[in-house]
C-alpha positions in Angstrom: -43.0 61.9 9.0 -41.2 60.8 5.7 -41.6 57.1 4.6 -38.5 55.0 4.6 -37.6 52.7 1.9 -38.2 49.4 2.3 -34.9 47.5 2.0 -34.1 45.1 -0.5 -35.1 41.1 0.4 -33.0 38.4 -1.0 -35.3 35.4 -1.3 -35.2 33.2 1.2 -34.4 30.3 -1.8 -31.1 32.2 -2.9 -29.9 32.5 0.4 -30.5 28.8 1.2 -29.4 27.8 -2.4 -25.9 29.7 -1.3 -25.4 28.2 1.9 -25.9 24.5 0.2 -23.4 25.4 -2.6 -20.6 26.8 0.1 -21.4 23.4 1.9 -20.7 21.4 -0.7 -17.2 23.6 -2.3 -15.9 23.3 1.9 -16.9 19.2 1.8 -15.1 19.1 -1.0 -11.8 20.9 -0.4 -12.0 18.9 3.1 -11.7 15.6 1.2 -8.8 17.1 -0.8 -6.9 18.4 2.2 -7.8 15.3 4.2 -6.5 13.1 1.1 -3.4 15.3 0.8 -1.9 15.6 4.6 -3.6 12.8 6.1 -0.2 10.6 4.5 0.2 7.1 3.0 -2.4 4.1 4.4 -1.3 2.1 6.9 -3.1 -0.9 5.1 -4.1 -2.2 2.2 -6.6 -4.4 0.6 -5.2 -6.9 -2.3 -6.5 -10.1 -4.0 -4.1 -12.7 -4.5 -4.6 -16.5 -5.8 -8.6 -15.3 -5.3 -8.4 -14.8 -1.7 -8.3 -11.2 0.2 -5.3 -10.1 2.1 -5.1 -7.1 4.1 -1.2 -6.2 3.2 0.9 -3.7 5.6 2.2 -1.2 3.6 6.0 -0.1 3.3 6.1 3.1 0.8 9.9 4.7 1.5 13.4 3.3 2.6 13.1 3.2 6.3 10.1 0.9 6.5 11.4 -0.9 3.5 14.5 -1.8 5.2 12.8 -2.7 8.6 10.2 -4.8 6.9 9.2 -7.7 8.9 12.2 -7.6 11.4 11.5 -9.0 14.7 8.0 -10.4 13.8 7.5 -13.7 15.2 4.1 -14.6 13.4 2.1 -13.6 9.9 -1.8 -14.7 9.7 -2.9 -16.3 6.6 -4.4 -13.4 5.9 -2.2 -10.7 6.2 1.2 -9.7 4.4 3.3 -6.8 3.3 3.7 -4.9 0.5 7.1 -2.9 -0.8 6.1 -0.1 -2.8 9.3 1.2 -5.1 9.7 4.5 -6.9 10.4 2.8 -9.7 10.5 -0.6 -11.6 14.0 -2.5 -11.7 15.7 -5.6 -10.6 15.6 -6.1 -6.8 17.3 -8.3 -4.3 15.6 -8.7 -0.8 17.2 -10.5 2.8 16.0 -11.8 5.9 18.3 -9.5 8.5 16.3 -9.6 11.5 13.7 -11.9 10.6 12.2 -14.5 13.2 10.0 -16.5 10.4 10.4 -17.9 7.1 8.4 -15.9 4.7 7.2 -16.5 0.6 8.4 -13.5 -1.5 6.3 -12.8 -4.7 7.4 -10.1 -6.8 5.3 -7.8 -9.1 5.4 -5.7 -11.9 4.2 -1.9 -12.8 0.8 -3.6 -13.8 0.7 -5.6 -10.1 1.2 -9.2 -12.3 4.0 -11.8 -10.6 7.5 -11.8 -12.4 8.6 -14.1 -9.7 8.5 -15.6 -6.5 10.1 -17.6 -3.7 10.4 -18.8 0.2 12.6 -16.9 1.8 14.6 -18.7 5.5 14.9 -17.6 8.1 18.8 -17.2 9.4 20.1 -18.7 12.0 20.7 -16.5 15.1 24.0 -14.4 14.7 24.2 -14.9 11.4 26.7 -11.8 9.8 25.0 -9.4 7.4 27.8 -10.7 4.6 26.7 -14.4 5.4 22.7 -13.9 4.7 21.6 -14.6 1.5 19.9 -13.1 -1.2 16.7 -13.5 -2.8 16.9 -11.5 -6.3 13.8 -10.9 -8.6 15.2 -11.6 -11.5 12.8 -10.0 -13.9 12.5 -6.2 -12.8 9.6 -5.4 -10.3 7.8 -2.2 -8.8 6.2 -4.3 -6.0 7.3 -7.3 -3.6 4.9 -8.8 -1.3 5.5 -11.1 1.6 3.7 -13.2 3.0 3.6 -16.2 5.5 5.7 -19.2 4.4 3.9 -21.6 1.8 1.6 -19.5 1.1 2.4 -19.0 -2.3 2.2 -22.6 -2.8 -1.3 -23.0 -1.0 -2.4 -20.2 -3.4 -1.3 -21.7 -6.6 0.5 -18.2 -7.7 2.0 -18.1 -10.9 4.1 -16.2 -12.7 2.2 -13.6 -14.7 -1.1 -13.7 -12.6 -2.7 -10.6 -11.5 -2.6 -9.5 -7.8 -5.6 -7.3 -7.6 -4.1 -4.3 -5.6 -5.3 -0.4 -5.5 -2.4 1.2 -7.9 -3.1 4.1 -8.0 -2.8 4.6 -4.3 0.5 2.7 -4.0 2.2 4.7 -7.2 1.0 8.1 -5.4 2.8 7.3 -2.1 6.1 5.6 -2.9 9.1 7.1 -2.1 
């Protein structure tokens, strides 16, 4: 009877070092996919005046134009942020809104250019009859919040809304 070969052993190590390494590549390239077709946030985080707001967000022209339409209350806590493609003079207006809200409008760099309270219209009040509530300085970013809060806040023009940029810039549309 002829003696067989023994067959070749890959350590045990090598085959365990392997399965670690394809572990970590597939955790990887799950946090990239997840990142990439998961979509925009819902929410984010931002500091303003040194207190924490957790801001709806608004990254494209649909939700943009709905904003806070038909909304009868805002905590002091809470907010909403526009997030623009790109940094220019803007004009907002309070179709559709039930509540008077403060506007505060930022630059590339999340720092106020300006801000104001915006009023509520009347009931039936034409589209050509509401106001609106320019910038005046161009802005990538307007965030509104409840009514006076600006003014509880002490905001500024030229302070810095801490915000996560990076994350709003990749989204807008």
């Amino acid at each position: 009877m002829a003696k067989s070969k023994p067959k070749p052993s890959v350590p045990r190590q090598f085959v365990l070092m392997g399965l670690v390494a394809l572990a970590v590549i597939a955790g990887a390239l799950g946090w990239v996919l997840l990142d990439r077709f998961s979509g925009p946030p819902k929410f984010v985080r931002a500091t303003i005046g040194g207190e924490r707001f957790r801001l709806e967000t608004c990254f494209d022209d649909k939700s943009r134009a709905d904003g806070m339409m038909g909304r009868d209350s805002l905590g002091d806590d809470e907010g909403m942020i526009f997030v623009f493609p790109d940094t220019r003079k803007r004009g907002f207006w309070m179709k559709g809104c039930l509540i008077d809200l403060d506007i505060v409008y930022l630059d590339e760099a999340g720092r106020v250019v300006s801000f104001t309270t915006m009023k509520r219209p009347a009931p039936g009040t034409p589209d050509h009859r509401l106001p609106n509530y320019p910038s005046y300085y161009p802005c990538r970013y307007a965030i509104e919040l409840r009514a006076g809060r600006a003014k509880e806040l002490g905001i500024k023009e030229a302070d810095l809304v801490e915000l996560p940029l990076s994350t709003l810039k990749k989204w807008a549309r």
